[in-house]
C-alpha positions as CSV (number, residue, x, y, z in Angstrom):
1,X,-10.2,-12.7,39.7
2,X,-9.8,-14.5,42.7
3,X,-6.3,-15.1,43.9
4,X,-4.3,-11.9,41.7
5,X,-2.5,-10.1,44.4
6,X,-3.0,-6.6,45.4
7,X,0.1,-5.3,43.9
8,X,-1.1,-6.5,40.7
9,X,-4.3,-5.8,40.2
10,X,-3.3,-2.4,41.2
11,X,-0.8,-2.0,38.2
12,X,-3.3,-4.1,35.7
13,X,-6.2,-1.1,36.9
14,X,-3.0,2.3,36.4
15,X,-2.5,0.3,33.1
16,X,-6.1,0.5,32.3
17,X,-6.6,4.2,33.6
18,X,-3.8,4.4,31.1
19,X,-5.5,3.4,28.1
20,X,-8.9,5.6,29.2
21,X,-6.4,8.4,29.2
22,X,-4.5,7.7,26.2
23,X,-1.7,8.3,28.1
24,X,1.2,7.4,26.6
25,X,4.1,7.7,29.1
26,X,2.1,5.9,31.6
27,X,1.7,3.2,28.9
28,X,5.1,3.0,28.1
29,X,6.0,2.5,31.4
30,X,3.6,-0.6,32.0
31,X,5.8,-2.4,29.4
32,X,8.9,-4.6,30.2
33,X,12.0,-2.4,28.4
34,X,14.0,-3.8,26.2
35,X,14.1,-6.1,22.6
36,X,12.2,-9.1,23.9
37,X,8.7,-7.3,24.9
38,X,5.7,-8.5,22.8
39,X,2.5,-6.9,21.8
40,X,0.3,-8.8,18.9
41,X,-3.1,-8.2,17.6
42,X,-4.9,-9.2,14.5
43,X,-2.7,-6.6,12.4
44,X,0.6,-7.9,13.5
45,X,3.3,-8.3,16.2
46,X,5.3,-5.9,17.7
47,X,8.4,-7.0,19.2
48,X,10.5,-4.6,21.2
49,X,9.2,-1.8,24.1
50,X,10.3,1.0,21.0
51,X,8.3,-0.6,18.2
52,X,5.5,-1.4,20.6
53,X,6.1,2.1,21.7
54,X,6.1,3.8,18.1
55,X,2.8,1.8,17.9
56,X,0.9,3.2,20.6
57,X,1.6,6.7,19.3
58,X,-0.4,6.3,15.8
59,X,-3.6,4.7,17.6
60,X,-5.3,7.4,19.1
61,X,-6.7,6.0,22.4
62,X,-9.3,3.1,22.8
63,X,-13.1,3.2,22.8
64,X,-14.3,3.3,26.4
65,X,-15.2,0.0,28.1
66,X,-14.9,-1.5,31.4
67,X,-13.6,-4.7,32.7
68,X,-15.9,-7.4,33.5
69,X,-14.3,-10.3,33.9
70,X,-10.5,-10.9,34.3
71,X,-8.6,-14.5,34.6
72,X,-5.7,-15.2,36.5
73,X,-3.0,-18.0,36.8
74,X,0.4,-17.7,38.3
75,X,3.1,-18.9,35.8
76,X,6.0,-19.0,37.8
77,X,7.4,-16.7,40.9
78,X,6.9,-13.3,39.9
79,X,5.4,-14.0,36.8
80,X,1.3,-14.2,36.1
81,X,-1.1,-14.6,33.0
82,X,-4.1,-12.4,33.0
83,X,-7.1,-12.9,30.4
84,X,-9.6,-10.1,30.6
85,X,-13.3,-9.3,28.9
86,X,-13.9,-5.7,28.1
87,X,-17.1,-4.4,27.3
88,X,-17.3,-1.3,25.3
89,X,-19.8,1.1,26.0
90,X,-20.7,1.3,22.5
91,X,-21.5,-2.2,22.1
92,X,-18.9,-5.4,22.1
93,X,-16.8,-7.3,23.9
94,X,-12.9,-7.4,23.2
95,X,-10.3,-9.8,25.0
96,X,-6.5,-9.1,26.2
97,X,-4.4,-11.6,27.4
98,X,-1.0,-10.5,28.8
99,X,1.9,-11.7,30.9
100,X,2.9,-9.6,33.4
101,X,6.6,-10.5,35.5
102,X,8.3,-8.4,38.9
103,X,10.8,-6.5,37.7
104,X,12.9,-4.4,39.9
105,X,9.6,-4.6,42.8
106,X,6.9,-3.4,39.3
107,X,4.4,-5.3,38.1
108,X,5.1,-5.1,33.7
109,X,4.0,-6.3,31.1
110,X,6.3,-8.5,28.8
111,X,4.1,-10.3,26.2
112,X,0.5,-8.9,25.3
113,X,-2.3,-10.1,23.0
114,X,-5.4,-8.1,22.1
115,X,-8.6,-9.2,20.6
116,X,-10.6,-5.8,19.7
117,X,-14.4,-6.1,19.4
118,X,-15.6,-7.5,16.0
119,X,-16.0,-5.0,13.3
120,X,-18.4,-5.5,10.7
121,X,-16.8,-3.3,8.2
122,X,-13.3,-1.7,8.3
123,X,-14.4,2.2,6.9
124,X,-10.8,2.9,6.2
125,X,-10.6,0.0,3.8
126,X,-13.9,-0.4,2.7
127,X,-16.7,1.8,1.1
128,X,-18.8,-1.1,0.5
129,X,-18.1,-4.7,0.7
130,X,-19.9,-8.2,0.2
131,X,-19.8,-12.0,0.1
132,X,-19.6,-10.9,-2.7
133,X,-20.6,-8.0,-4.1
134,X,-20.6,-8.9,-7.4
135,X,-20.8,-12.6,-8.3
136,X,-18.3,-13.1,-10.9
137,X,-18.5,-16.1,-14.3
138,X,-18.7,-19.5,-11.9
139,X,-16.3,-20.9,-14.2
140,X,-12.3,-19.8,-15.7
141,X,-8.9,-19.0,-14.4
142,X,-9.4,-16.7,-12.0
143,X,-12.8,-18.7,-10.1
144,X,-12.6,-18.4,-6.1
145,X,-10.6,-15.5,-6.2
146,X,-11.8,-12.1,-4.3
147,X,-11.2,-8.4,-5.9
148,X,-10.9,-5.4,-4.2
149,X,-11.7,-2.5,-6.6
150,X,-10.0,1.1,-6.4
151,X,-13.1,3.8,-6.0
152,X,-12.1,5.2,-9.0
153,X,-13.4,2.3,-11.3
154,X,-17.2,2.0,-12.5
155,X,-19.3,-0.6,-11.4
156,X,-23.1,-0.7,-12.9
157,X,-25.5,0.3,-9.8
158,X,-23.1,2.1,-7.7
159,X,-21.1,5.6,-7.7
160,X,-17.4,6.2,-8.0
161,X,-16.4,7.9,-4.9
162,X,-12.6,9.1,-5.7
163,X,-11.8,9.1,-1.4
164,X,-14.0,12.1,-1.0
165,X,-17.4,12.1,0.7
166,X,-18.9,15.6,-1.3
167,X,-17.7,14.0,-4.2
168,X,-19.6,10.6,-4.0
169,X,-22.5,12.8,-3.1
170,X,-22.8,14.4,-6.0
171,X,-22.0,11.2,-8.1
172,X,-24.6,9.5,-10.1
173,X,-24.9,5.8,-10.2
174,X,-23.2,4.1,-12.9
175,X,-24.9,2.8,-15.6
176,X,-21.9,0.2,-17.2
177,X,-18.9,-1.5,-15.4
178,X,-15.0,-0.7,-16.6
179,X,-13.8,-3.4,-18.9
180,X,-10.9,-3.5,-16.4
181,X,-13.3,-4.7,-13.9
182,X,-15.3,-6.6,-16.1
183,X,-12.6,-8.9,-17.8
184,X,-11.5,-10.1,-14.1
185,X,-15.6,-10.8,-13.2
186,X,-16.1,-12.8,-17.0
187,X,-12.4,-14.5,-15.8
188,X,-14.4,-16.2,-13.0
189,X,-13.1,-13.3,-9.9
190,X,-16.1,-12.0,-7.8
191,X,-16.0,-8.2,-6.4
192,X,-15.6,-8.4,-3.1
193,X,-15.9,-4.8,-2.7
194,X,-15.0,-1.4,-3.5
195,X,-12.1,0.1,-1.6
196,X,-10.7,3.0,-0.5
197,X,-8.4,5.9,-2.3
198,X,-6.6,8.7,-1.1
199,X,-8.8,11.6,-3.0
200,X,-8.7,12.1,-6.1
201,X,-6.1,9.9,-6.1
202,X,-3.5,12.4,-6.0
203,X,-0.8,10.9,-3.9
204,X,0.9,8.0,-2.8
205,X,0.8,8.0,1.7
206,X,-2.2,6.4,1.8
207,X,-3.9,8.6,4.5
208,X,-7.4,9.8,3.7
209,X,-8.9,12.7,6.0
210,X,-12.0,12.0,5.5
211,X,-12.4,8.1,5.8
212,X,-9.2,7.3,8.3
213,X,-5.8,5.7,7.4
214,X,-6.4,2.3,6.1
215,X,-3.8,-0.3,8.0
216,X,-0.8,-1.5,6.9
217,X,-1.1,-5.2,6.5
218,X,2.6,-5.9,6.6
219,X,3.6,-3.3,9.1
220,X,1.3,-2.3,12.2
221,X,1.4,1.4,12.6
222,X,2.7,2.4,9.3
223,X,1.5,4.2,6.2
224,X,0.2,2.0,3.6
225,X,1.0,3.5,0.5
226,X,-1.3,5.1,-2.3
227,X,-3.5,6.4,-3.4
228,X,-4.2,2.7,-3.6
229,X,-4.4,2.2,-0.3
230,X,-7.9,0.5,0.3
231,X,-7.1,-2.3,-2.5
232,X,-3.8,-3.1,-1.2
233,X,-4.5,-3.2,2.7
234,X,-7.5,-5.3,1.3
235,X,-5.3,-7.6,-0.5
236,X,-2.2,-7.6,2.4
237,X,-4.7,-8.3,5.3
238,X,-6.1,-11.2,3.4
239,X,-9.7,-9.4,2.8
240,X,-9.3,-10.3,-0.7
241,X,-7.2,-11.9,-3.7
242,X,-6.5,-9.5,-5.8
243,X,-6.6,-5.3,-6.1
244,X,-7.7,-3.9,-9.2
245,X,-5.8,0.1,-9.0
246,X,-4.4,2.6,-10.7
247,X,-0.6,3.9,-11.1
248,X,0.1,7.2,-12.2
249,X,3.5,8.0,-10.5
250,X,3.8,4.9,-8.8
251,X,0.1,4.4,-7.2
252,X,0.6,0.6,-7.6
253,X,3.8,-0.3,-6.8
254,X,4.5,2.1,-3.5
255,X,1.5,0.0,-1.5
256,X,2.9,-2.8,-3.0
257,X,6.4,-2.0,-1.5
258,X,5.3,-0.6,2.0
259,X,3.6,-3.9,2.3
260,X,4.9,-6.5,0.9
261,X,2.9,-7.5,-2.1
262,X,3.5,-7.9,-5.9
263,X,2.3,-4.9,-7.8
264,X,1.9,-4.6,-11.4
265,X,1.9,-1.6,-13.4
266,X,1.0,-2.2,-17.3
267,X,2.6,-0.5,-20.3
268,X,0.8,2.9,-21.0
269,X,-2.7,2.4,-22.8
270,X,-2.2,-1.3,-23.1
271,X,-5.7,-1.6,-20.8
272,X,-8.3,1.1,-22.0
273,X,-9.4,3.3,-18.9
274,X,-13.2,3.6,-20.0
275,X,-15.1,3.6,-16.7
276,X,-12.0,4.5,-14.7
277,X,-11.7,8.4,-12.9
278,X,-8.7,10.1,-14.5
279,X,-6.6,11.8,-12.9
280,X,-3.4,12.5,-15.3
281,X,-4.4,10.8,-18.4
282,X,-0.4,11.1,-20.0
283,X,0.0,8.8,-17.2
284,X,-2.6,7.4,-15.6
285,X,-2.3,3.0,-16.3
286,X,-4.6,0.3,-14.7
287,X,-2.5,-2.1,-12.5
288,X,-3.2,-5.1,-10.3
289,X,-1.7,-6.3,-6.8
290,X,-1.9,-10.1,-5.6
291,X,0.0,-11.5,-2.2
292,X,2.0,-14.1,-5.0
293,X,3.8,-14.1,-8.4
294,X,1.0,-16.5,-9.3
295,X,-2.1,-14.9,-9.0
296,X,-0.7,-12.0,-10.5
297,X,0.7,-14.3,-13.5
298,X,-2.9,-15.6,-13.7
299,X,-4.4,-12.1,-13.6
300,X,-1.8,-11.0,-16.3
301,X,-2.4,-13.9,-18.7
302,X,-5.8,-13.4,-18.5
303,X,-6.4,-10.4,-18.8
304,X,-3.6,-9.1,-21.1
305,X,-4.2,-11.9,-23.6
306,X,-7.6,-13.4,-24.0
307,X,-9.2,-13.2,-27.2
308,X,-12.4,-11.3,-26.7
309,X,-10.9,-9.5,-23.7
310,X,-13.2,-6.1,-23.6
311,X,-10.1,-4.2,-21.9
312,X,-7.1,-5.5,-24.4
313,X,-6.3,-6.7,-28.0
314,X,-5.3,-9.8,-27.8
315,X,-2.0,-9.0,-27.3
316,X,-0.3,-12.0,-26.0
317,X,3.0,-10.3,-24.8
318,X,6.3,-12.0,-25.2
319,X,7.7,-14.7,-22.7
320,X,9.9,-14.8,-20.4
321,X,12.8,-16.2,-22.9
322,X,11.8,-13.3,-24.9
323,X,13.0,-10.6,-22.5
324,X,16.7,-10.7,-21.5
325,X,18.4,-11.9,-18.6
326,X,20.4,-8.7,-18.5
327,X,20.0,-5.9,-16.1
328,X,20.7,-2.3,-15.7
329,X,20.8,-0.6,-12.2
330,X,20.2,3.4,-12.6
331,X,22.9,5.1,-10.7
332,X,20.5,8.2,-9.8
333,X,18.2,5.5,-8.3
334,X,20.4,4.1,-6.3
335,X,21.8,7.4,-5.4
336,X,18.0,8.4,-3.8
337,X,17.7,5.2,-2.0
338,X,18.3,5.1,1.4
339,X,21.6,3.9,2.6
340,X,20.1,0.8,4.5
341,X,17.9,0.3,1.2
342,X,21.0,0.2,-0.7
343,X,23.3,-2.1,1.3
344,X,20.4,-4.4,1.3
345,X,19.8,-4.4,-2.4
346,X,23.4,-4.8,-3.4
347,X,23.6,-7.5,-1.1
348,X,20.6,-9.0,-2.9
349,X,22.3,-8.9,-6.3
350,X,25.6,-10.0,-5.0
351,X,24.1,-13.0,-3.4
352,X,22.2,-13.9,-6.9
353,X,24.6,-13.6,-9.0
354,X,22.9,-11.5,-11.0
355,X,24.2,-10.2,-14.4
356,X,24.0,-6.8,-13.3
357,X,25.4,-3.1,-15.6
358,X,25.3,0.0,-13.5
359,X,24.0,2.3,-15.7
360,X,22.9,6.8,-15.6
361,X,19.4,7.6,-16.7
362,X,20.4,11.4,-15.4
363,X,18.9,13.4,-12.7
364,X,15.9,12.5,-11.5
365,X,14.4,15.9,-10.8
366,X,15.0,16.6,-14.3
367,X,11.9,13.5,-14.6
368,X,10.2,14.5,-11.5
369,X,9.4,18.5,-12.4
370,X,7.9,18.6,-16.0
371,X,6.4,15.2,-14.7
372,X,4.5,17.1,-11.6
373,X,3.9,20.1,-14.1
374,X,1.7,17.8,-17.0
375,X,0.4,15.7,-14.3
376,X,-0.6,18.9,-12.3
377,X,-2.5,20.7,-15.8
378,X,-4.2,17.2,-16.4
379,X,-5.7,16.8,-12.9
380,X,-6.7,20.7,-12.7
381,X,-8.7,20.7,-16.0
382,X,-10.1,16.9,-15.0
383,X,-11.2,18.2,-11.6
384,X,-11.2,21.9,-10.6
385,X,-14.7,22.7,-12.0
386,X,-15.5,20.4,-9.0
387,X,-13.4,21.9,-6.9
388,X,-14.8,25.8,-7.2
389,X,-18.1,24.1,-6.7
390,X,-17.0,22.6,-3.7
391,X,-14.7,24.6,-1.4
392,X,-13.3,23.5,1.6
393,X,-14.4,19.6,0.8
394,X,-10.6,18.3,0.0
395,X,-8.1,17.5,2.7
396,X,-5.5,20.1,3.4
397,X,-2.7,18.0,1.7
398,X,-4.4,17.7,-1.2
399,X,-6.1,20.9,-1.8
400,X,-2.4,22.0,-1.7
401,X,-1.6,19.9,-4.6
402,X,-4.9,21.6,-6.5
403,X,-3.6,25.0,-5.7
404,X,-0.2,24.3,-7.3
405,X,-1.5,22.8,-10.3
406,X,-4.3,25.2,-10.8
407,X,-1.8,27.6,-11.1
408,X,0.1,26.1,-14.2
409,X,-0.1,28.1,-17.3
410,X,-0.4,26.5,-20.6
411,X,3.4,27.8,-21.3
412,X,4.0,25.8,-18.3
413,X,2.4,22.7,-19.6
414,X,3.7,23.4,-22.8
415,X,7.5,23.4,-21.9
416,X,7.4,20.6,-19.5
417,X,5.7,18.6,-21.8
418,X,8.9,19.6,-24.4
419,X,11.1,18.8,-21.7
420,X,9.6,14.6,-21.1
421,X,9.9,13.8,-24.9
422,X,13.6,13.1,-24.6
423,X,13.6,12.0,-21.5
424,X,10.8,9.2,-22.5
425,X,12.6,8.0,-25.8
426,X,15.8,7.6,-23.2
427,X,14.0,5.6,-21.2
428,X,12.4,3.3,-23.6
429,X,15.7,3.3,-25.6
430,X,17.7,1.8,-22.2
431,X,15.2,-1.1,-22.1
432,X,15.4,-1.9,-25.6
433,X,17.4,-5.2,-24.9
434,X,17.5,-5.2,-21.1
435,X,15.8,-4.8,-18.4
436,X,15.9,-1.9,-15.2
437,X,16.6,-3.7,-11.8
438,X,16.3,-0.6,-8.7
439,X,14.5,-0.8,-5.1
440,X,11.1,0.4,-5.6
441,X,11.3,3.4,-3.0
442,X,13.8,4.9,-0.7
443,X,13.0,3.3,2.1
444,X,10.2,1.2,4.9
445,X,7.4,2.6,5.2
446,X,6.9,6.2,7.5
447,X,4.4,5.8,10.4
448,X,1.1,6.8,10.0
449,X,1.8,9.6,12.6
450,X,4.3,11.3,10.1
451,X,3.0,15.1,9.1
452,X,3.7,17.6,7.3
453,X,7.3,18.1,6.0
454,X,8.3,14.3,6.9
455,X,5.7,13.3,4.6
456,X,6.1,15.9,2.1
457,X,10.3,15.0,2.0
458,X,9.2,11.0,1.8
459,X,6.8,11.8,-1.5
460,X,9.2,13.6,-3.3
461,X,11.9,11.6,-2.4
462,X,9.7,8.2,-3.5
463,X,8.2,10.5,-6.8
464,X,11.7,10.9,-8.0
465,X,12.0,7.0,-7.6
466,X,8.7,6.2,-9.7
467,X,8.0,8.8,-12.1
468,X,10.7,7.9,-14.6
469,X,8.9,4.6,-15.8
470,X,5.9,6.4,-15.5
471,X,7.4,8.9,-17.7
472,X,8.2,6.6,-20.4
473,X,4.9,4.6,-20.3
474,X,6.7,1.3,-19.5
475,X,5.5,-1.3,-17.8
476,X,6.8,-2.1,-14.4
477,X,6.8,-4.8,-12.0
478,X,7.3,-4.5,-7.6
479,X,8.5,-7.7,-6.0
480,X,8.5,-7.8,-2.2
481,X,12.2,-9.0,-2.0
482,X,14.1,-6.9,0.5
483,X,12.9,-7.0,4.6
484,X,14.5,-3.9,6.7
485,X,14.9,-2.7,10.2
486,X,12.4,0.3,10.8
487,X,11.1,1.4,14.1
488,X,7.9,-1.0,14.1
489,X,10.0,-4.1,13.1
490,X,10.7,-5.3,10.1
491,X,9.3,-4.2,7.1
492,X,9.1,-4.5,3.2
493,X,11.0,-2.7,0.6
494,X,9.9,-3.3,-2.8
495,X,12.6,-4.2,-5.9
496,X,11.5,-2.9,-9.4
497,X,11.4,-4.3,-12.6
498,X,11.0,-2.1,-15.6
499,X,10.7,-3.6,-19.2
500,X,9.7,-2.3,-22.9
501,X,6.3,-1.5,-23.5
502,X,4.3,-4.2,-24.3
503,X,6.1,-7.3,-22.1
504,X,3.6,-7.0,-19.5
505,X,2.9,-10.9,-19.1
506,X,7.0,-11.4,-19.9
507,X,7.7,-9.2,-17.1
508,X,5.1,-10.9,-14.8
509,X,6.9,-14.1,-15.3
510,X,10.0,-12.7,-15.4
511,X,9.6,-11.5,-11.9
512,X,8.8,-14.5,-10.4
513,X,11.6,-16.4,-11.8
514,X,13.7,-13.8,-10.1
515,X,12.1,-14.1,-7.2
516,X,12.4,-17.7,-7.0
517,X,15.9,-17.2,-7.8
518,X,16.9,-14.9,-4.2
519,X,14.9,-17.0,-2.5
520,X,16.9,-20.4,-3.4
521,X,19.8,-17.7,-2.8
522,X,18.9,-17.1,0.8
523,X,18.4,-20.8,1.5
C-alpha cells in the first residue's frame, strides 16, 4: 500500500463502498466510458463500459469482505496497477487486479480482473457432482470423457430431482440407471454429476427460482437456455465433456445456441426414455451437447449404433453420402428471426456457396398452438397429482404454465392433436430428399435480468422456431456457426439442421462437414 496517492486510494475505497452498496450508478461511474474498457473474470470478458455495465446489473451485489492487503505500481503518469486481497466474512479470500488511469482530474478504472473466492460446488449448475460420480467402463470410445446428466434421468442410488426442491424430497432413490445414461457409462464416459433443470422441465430460459440461474458459459450475464440449463453451462464452462438432456420443444438445441455448443436432438423414440421424467411424452426425445462435432460424432456412433446398446437397435443410421447436399430454408423461419440473425445467416450461406431452395412450411403458430395444447394435456396428467399435493412449491413462471395446461379439456387435446397430423406428415414429407437449413432461434441470448413479458415474448418467439421439428419427430442438429453483437459482447446464435427420421449419426456428420465448410469460408 505504500506509495498509492491519496486521490486514489480514495476512489479505489467510493469504488469499494460501491460494491458493499450494490450501487450501481456509483459503479458505473468508477469505470473508464467508452468501447475499450475491460472487465474479465473466470466466466468471461466484458469489453465496453455498456456490456460491463449490462453485467453488473444481473449480479446482485457481492458477499461482504474487507480489504486486507492491496498492491500498487505506477504504470506510467496518470496511470497505476492495483492488486488487492479480499477476505469475505463468510470465509475466503478473492483477488482483483485493476488499472486505474486520470481522466479528466478522476481516478477510473479501464481494465479489471477478478478472482472470486473458490467455490467448491456451483449450486446453480450442480445438484451433486464428483471426480467422478460414477466411474464409467475403463476402456471404449468415449474413455476420459466427463457427463453431465439432466436431473431428469435415473441413476441407481440417487433421486431424480426435476429443478424443484419439494419434488426431490418426496423422491425415492432409484433403484436402476436410464439406458441413456447407461450406454454412455458401458461406452467408457464417467458421470461427473447430475445437473440442474429448469422444473419440471417446462421451459427453455434456463432460470430456476429455486436453485439460481446457472451461468452462461459463452456469454457472462446472459440466460443460458433450457430447461437444460445445468448440462449445458456444465459442458460450455468446461466442467464436463458431454450433457446427456432432453428436447421437447427445443430443450437441447436453445442452450446449445445461447452458448455456443453443438446440440443434438434424436429422431422421436429412436433412444427409449425408460428411467427418464416425462414431461410431454408425443415429444419428449433424449439429446446430447459436446463443445465439438467430434465428441458429439463419437457419442452418436456410439450410442445410436452399437450392437448390444440397451438404449437403441442397432440402428446404424445412414452416412453422410446418404443424406443430400441439398438444403431448404423455411421462409416463416426466417421471417421470425431477428433482422441481425438474418443478415448474418444469409451472409453465411452466401459466403458457402451453399446449394440453398427457399422454401414455406406455413405459419408457425399454426405448429406452435396445438403443439403447446398436447404438450400442455401431457404434462398436466404426468404431473398435476403432484402439484395439488404440493401448492405453492413451483416457481411463479411455471406454475403459470400448469395452470394453462391444467385447464385443457380432452376436446382440446383432441382437436389439436387433429390439427399436428398434417402438419407432421408435411414436415417429414419436405425432408424426404433434403435437408432444412434455419438459425436455431431468433436471436443472442436475453440477460439473465429479463422478466416477465421480455421473457414471455423471447419463448414464444424461439417456440415457434423449434416446435416444428419437434412436431414431426425429426431429428435435428444446432451448430454454433453465427457470432452477434448483443449488449454483453458477442454472442452465439445457433444454425439448425433438420433431417428424416432415423439419420441421426448422418446428420451428426453432416453437420460437421458443414461446419468445416464456413469455417474454410471465413478464412
Amino acid at each position: 500500500m505504500s506509495g498509492i496517492p491519496d486521490d486514489l486510494r480514495a476512489a479505489f475505497d467510493a469504488y469499494e463502498t460501491a460494491l458493499m452498496a450494490n450501487d450501481l450508478d456509483a459503479l458505473d461511474a468508477a469505470f473508464a466510458p467508452g468501447g475499450q474498457t475491460l472487465r474479465g473474470d473466470g466466466t468471461g470478458l466484458l469489453v465496453g463500459h455498456d456490456a460491463i455495465s449490462a453485467f453488473r446489473g444481473v449480479r446482485g451485489g457481492v458477499a461482504p469482505r474487507r480489504i486486507e492487503q492491496i498492491e500498487y505500481r505506477p504504470l506510467a503518469e496518470g496511470v497505476a496497477l492495483l492488486a488487492s486481497v479480499s477476505r469475505y466474512h463468510g470465509g475466503g479470500t478473492g483477488l482483483q487486479t485493476q488499472v486505474w488511469q486520470l481522466i479528466d482530474g478522476c481516478w477510473l478504472i479501464t481494465a479489471a480482473h477478478v478472482s472470486p473466492r473458490a467455490q467448491a460446488l456451483d449450486r446453480s449448475v450442480w445438484r451433486t457432482v464428483g471426480d467422478p460420480l460414477w466411474q464409467g467402463a475403463w476402456e471404449g470410445p468415449l474413455a476420459g470423457l466427463a457427463v453431465a446428466v439432466k436431473d431428469v434421468f435415473a441413476v441407481k442410488g440417487y433421486r431424480i430431482g426435476a429443478g424443484n426442491p419439494a419434488f426431490l424430497d418426496s423422491a425415492r432413490a432409484e433403484t436402476t440407471t436410464a439406458p441413456a445414461v447407461a450406454d454412455l457409462l458401458r461406452g467408457g464416459a464417467s458421470l461427473r454429476g447430475i445437473a440442474r433443470t429448469d422444473e419440471f422441465a417446462y421451459s427453455v430460459a434456463g432460470d430456476n427460482v429455486h436453485y439460481g440461474t446457472p451461468p452462461n458459459g459463452a456469454v457472462p450475464g446472459a440466460l443460458p437456455g433450457g430447461s437444460s440449463s445445468g448440462p449445458a453451462s456444465a459442458v460450455a464452462t468446461g466442467q464436463a465433456d458431454i450433457a446427456l438432456a432432453t428436447d421437447t420443444a427445443g430443450s437441447v438445441r436453445v442452450p446449445a445456441s445461447y452458448q455456443g455448443l453443438w446440440g443434438l436432438r434424436t429422431t422421436h423414440g429412436l433412444v427409449p426414455r425408460q428411467g427418464v421424467l416425462p414431461l410431454a411424452q408425443s415429444f419428449d426425445t433424449v439429446g446430447w451437447l459436446t463443445r465439438d462435432g467430434d465428441t458429439l460424432q463419437r457419442v452418436a456412433d456410439w450410442c445410436l449404433s452399437y450392437d448390444g446398446s440397451e438404449s437403441t437397435e442397432s440402428v446404424y443410421g445412414e452416412s453422410a453420402d446418404d443424406l443430400p447436399w441439398r438444403f431448404l430454408v423455411p421462409d416463416e423461419a426466417m421471417q421470425a428471426a431477428e433482422p441481425e440473425t438474418r443478415a448474418a445467416f444469409e451472409a453465411l450461406v452466401a459466403s458457402s456457396g451453399l446449394p440453398v431452395e427457399r422454401v414455406s412450411i406455413g405459419d408457425l403458430d399454426d405448429y406452435l398452438v396445438p403443439f403447446r395444447t398436447v404438450q400442455g394435456a401431457e404434462a398436466w396428467r404426468n404431473n398435476g397429482d403432484w402439484l395439488r399435493a404440493h401448492p405453492g412449491s413451483v416457481g411463479p413462471a411455471v406454475a403459470e404454465r400448469f395452470r394453462v395446461a391444467a385447464a385443457i379439456t380432452a376436446d382440446d387435446e383432441a382437436a389439436a392433436r387433429a390439427a399436428l397430423t398434417p402438419l407432421r406428415a408435411r414436415m417429414q414429407d419436405l425432408v424426404r430428399d433434403a435437408v432444412l437449413l434455419l438459425p436455431t432461434v431468433p436471436g443472442p441470448a436475453p440477460l439473465r435480468t429479463a422478466r416477465g413479458q421480455r421473457v414471455d415474448a423471447v419463448r414464444r418467439a424461439t417456440l415457434r422456431m423449434t416446435a416444428p421439428a419437434a412436431v414431426g419427430g425429426l431429428p435435428a442438429v444446432s451448430l454454433p456457426l453465427l457470432t452477434l453483437p448483443s449488449s454483453l459482447g458477442p454472442a452465439p446464435v445457433g444454425v439448425c439442421l433438420v433431417s428424416r427420421a432415423g439419420t441421426d449419426i448422418a446428420l451428426v456428420r453432416q453437420g460437421i462437414a458443414l461446419h468445416a465448410r464456413a469455417c474454410r469460408t471465413e478464412s
